[in-house]
DOSEBA-496689 format. One record per residue: residue in three letters; x negated, y, z negated of N, C-alpha, C in turn; chain. Coordinates in steps of 0.2 Angstrom, whole numbers, plus 5000, padded with zeros to 4 digits. Layout:
! DOSEBA-496689
   res    nxx    nyy    nzz   caxx   cayy   cazz    cxx    cyy    czz   chain
   ALA      X      Y      Z      X      Y      Z      X      Y      Z       A
...
! end
This chain:
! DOSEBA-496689
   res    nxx    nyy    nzz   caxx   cayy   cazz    cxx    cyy    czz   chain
   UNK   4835   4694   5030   4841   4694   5034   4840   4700   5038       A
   UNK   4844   4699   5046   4842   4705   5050   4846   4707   5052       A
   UNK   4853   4712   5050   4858   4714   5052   4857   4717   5058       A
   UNK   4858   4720   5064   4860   4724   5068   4868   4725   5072       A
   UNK   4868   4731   5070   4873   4732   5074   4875   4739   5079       A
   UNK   4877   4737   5085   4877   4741   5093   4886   4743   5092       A
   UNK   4884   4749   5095   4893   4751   5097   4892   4755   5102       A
   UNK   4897   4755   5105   4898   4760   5112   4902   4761   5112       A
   UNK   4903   4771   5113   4909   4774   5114   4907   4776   5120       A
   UNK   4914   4781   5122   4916   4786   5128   4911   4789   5125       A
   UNK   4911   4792   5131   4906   4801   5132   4909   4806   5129       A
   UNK   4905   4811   5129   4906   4817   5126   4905   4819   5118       A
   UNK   4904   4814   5116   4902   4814   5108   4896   4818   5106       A
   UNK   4894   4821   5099   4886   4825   5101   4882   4820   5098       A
   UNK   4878   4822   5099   4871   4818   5095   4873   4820   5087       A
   UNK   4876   4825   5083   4877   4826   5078   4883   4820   5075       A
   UNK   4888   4819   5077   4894   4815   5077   4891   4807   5078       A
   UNK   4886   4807   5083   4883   4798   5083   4881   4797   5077       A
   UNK   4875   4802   5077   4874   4803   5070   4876   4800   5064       A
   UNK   4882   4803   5063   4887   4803   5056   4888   4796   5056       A
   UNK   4890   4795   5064   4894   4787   5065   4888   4781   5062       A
   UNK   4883   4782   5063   4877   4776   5065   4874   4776   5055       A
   UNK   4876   4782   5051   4874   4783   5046   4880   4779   5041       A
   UNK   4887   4779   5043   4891   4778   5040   4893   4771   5040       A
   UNK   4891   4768   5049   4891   4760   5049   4886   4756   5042       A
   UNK   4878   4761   5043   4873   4759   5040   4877   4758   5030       A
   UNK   4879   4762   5030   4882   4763   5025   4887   4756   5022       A
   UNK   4891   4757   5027   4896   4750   5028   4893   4743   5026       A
   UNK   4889   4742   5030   4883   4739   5030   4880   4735   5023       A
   UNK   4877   4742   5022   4872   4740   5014   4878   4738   5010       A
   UNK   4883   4741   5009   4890   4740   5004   4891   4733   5005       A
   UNK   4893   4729   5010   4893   4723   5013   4888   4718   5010       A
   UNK   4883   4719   5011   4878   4714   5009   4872   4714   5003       A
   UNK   4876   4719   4999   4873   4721   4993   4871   4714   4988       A
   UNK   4878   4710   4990   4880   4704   4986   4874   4697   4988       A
   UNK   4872   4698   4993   4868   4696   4995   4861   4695   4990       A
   UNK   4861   4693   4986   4856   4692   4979   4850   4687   4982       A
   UNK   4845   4689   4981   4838   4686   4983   4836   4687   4990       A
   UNK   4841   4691   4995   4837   4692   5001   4836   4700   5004       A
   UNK   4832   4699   5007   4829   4706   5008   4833   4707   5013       A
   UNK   4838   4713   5015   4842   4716   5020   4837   4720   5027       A
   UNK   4836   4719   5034   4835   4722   5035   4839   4727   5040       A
   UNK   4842   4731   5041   4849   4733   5045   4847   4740   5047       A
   UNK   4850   4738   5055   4850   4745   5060   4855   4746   5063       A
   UNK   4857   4752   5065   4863   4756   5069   4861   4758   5074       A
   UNK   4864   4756   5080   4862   4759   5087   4871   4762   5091       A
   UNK   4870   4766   5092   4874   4771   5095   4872   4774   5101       A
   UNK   4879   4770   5108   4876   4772   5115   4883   4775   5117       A
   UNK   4882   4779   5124   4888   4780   5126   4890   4775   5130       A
   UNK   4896   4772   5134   4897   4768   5137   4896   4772   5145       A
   UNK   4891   4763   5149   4890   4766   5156   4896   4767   5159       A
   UNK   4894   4769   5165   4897   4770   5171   4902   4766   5175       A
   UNK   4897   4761   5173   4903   4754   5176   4908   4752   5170       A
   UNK   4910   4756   5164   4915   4751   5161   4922   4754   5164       A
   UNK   4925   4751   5162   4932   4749   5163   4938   4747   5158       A
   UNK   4944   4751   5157   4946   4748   5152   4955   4748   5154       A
   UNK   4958   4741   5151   4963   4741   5153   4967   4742   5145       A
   UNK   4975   4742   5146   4979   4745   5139   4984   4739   5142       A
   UNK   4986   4735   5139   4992   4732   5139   4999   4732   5134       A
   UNK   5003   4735   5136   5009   4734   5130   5015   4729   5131       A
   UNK   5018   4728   5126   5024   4725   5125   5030   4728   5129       A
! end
């Protein structure tokens, strides 16, 4: 099985903090599919900032 998972945040974050993040998902990750008996995991983290073209709306009540 080939877990991968992409996240994208704002800018300004360091390389140490993606870090933390991409190790912590990973972590999430293994804990999740530990249960997963007879099949070989294989699971990545990829951590970007988000481009230039995004855009984000807030809608409230």
């Amino acid at each position: 099985m080939v877990v991968h998972v992409e996240l994208a945040i704002a800018r300004g974050r360091t390389a140490q903090t993606k870090s933390r993040l991409t190790r912590a998902v990973l972590e999430l990750v293994e804990r999740h599919t530990a249960k997963a008996a007879g099949l070989v995991v294989h699971a990545s983290v990829d951590v970007r900032d988000l481009g230039d073209a995004y855009t984000e709306s807030v809608t409230t009540p």
